[in-house]
C-alpha angles and dihedrals in degrees: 000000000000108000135115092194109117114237118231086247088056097044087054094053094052091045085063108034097033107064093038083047093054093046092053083051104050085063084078109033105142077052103067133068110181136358106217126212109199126203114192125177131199115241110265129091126207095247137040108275132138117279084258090062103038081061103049092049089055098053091058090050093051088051095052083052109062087037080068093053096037083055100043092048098047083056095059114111090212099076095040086111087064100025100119091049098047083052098059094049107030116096130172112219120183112204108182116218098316092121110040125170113251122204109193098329092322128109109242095212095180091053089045095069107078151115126234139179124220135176128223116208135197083239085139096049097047088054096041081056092040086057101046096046 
């Protein structure tokens, strides 16, 4: 607990999904605005501090975290080919524990910790551009 290293299990899972992800992506790519890495923490904290501080705490380690995997995927060779687009789209967000995963009322604090990825598309834009048309 605690920690924004990537762990070699980890490591071997982006070098997999990521660069198929990215390709899938890149099909679509007028489409896009921003590829989102979120970081996400259960609600504990190593130490005892108030529920606010925990918190806080955790929001800068889920930050450090998907800077590691911003920074790790950005370094593999196998999206050089779309390096300077993923760049400019791909953002690394650390949300502490303000969306845990709840299993009948519980907090699931393994599950909790977690990275995802999301896209964010123009939908709007393109309907506001449907309907005016």
């Amino acid at each position: 607990m605690g920690s924004s290293v990537i762990k070699p299990k980890f490591q071997q899972i982006l070098n997999d999904f990521f660069p198929r992800y990215i390709k899938r992506l890149a099909k679509y790519k007028e489409d896009i605005e921003e590829i989102r890495i979120e970081g996400h923490t259960s609600s504990d904290w190593r130490t005892n501090v108030s529920p606010d501080l925990a918190y806080f705490y955790n929001m800068q380690l889920s930050q450090d975290r998907t800077r590691s995997v911003l920074e790790y995927s950005l370094s593999l060779q196998s999206i050089f080919d779309n390096r300077d687009w993923v760049r400019k789209y791909l953002t690394a967000n650390g949300l502490s524990s303000s969306k845990l995963i709840m299993i009948d009322g519980k907090e699931d604090k393994e599950r909790s910790r977690r990275v995802e990825f999301r896209v964010r598309t123009n939908a709007e834009k393109r309907i506001v551009k449907i309907i005016s048309e």
